[in-house]
FITOR-790202 format. One line per field, with one value per residue: z, x, y of N, C-alpha, C in turn; residue number from 1; residue in three letters. Coordinates in pm, whole numbers. Layout:
! residues N
n.z [Z | ...]
n.x [X | ...]
n.y [Y | ...]
ca.z [Z | ...]
ca.x [X | ...]
ca.y [Y | ...]
c.z [Z | ...]
c.x [X | ...]
c.y [Y | ...]
nr [NUM | ...]
rest [ala | ...]
END
This chain:
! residues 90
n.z [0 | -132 | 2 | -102 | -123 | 122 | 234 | 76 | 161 | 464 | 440 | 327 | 515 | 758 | 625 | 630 | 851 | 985 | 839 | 943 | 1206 | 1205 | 1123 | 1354 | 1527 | 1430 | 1492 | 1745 | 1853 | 1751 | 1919 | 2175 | 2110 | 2150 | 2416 | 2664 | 2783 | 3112 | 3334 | 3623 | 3964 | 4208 | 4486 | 4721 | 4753 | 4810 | 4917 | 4972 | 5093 | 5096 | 5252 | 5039 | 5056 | 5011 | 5054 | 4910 | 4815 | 4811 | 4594 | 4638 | 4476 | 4531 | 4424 | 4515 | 4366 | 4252 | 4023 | 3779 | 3631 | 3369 | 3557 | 3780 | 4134 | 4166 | 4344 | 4323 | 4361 | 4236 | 4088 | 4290 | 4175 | 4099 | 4155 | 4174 | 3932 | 3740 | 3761 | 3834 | 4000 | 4137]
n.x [86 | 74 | 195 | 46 | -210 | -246 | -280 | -524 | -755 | -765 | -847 | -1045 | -1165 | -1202 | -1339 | -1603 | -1654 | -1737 | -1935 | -2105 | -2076 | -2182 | -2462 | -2561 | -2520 | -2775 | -2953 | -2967 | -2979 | -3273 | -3415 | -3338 | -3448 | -3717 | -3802 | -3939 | -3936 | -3890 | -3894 | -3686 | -3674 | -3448 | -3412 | -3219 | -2885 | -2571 | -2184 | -1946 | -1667 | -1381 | -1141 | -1014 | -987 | -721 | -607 | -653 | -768 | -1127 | -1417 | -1758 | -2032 | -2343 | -2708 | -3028 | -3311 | -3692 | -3936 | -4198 | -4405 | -4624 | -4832 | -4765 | -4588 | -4214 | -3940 | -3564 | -3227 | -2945 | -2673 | -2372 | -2126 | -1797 | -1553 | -1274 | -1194 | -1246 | -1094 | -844 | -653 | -777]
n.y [-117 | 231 | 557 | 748 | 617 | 553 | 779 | 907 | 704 | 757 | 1031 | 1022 | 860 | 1014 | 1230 | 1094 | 1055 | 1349 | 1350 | 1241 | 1313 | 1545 | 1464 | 1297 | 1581 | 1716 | 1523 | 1498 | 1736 | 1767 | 1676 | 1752 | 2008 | 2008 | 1936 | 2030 | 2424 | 2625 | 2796 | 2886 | 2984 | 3062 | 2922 | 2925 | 2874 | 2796 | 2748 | 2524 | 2512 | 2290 | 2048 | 1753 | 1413 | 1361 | 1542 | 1787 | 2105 | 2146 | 2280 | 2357 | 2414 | 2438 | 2473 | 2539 | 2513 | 2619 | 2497 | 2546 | 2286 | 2120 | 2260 | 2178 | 2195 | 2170 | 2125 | 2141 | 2008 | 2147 | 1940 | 1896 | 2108 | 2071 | 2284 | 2177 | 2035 | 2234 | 2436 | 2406 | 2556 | 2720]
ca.z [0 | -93 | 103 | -120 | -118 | 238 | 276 | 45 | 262 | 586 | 422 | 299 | 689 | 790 | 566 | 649 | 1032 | 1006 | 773 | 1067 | 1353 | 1152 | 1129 | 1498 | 1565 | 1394 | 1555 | 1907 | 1806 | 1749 | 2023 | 2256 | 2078 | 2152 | 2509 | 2734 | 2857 | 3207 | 3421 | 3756 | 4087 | 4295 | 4652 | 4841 | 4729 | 4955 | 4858 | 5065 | 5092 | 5268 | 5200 | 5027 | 5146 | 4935 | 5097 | 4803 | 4849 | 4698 | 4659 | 4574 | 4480 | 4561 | 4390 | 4504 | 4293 | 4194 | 3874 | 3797 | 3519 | 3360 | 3677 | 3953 | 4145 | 4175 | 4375 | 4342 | 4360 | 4125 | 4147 | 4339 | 4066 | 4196 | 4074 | 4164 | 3825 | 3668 | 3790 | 3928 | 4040 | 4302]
ca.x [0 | 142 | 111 | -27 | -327 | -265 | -331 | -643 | -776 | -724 | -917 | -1226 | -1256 | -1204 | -1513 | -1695 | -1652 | -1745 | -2055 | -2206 | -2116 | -2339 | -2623 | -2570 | -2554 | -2899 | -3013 | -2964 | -3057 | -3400 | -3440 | -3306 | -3522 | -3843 | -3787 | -3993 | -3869 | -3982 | -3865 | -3664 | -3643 | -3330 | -3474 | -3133 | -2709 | -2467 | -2084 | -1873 | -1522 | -1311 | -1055 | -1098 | -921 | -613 | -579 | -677 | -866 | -1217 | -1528 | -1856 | -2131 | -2495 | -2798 | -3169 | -3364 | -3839 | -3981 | -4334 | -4392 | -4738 | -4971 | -4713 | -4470 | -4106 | -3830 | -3472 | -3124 | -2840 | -2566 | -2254 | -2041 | -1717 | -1459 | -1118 | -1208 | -1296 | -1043 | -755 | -583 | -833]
ca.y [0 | 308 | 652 | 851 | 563 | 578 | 935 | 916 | 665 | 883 | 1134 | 943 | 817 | 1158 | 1295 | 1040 | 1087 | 1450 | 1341 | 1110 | 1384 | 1659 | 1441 | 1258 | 1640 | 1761 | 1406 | 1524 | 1891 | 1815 | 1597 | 1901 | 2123 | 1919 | 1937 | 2229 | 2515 | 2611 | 2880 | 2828 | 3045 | 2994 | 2950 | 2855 | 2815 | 2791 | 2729 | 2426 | 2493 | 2187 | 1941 | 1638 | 1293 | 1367 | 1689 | 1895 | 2193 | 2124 | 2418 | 2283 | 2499 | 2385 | 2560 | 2469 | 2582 | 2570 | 2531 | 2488 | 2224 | 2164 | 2278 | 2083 | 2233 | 2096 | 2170 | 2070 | 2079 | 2102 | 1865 | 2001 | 2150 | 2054 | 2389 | 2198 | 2011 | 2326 | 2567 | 2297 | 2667 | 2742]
c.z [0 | 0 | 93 | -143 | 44 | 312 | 201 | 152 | 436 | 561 | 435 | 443 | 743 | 750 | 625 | 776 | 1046 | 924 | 896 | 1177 | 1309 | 1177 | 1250 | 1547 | 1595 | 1434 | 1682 | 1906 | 1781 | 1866 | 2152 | 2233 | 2124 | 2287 | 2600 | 2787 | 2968 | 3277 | 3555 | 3852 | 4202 | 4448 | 4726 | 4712 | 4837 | 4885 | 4966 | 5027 | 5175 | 5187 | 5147 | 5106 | 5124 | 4965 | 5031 | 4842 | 4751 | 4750 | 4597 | 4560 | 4489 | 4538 | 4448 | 4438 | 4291 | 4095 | 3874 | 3618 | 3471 | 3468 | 3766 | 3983 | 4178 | 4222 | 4388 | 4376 | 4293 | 4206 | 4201 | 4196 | 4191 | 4155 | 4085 | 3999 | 3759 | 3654 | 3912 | 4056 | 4149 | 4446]
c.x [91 | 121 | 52 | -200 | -334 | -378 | -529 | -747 | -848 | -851 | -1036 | -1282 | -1273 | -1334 | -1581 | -1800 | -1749 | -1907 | -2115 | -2179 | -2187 | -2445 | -2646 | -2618 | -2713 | -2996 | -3040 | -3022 | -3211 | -3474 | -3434 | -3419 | -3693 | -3867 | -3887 | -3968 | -3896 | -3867 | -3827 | -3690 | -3555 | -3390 | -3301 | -2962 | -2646 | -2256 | -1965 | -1714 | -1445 | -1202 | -1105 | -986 | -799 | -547 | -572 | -804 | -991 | -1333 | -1667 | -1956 | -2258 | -2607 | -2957 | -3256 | -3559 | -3843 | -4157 | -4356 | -4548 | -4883 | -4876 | -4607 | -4368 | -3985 | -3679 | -3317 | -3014 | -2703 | -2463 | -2186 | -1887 | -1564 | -1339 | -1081 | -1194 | -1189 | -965 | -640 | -641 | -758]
c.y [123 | 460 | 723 | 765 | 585 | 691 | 964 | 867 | 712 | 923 | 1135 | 937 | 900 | 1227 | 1199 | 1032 | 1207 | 1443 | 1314 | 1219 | 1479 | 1572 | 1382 | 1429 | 1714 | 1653 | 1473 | 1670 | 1902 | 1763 | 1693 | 2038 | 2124 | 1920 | 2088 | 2273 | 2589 | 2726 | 2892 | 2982 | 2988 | 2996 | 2914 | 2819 | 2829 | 2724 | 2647 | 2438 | 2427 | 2123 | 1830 | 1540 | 1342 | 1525 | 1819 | 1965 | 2208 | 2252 | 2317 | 2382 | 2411 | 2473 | 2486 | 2560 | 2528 | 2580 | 2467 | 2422 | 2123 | 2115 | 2232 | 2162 | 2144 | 2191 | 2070 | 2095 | 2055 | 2000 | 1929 | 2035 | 2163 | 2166 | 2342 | 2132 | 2063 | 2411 | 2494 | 2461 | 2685 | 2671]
nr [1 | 2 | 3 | 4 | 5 | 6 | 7 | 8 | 9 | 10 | 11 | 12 | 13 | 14 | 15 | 16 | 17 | 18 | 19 | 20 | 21 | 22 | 23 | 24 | 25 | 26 | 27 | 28 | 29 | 30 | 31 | 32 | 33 | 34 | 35 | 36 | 37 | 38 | 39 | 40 | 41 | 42 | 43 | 44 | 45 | 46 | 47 | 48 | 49 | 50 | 51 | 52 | 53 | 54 | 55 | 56 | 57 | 58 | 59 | 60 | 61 | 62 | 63 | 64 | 65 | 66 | 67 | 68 | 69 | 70 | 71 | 72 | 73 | 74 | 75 | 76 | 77 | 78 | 79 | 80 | 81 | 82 | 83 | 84 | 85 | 86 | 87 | 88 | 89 | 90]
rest [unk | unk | unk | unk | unk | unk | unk | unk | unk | unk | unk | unk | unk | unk | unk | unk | unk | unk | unk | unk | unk | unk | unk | unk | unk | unk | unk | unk | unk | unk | unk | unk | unk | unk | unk | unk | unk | unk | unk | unk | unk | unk | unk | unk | unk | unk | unk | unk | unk | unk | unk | unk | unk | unk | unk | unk | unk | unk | unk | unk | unk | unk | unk | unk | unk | unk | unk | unk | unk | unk | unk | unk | unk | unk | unk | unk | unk | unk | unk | unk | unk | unk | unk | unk | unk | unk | unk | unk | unk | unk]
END
């Protein structure tokens, strides 16, 4: 095989890749789009700053948040968002 078949090759799988993540994209895009959009109110955050085991300094943010979704109310709370992940500098 030589490389300039090589390289063709490559290429083809390359387009082909980039074919299938557009339409996976416009797959998931309508699926997202289809979804209903509902309006929160933050009742409650609070922000946990501690160590973890490993003695790294971790922050966690915690949001609780209402939403009213059709006629019921619902209250919840976001997952911690953990910032040493985010922002290893902190």
């Amino acid at each position: 095989m030589s490389l300039e078949f090589a390289q063709i090759v490559a290429a083809l799988i390359s387009f082909g890749l980039g074919v299938a993540q557009t339409f996976y994209y416009l797959r998931v895009r309508k699926t997202f789009n289809s979804l209903p959009i509902v309006s929160a109110e933050i009742v409650g955050s609070r922000l946990l700053h501690q160590l973890d085991l490993d003695n790294k300094e971790l922050a966690q943010a915690i949001i609780n948040f209402k939403y009213s979704y059709q006629g019921n109310e619902h209250e919840s709370s976001s997952p911690g968002v953990a910032w040493f992940r985010i922002a290893p500098e902190f």
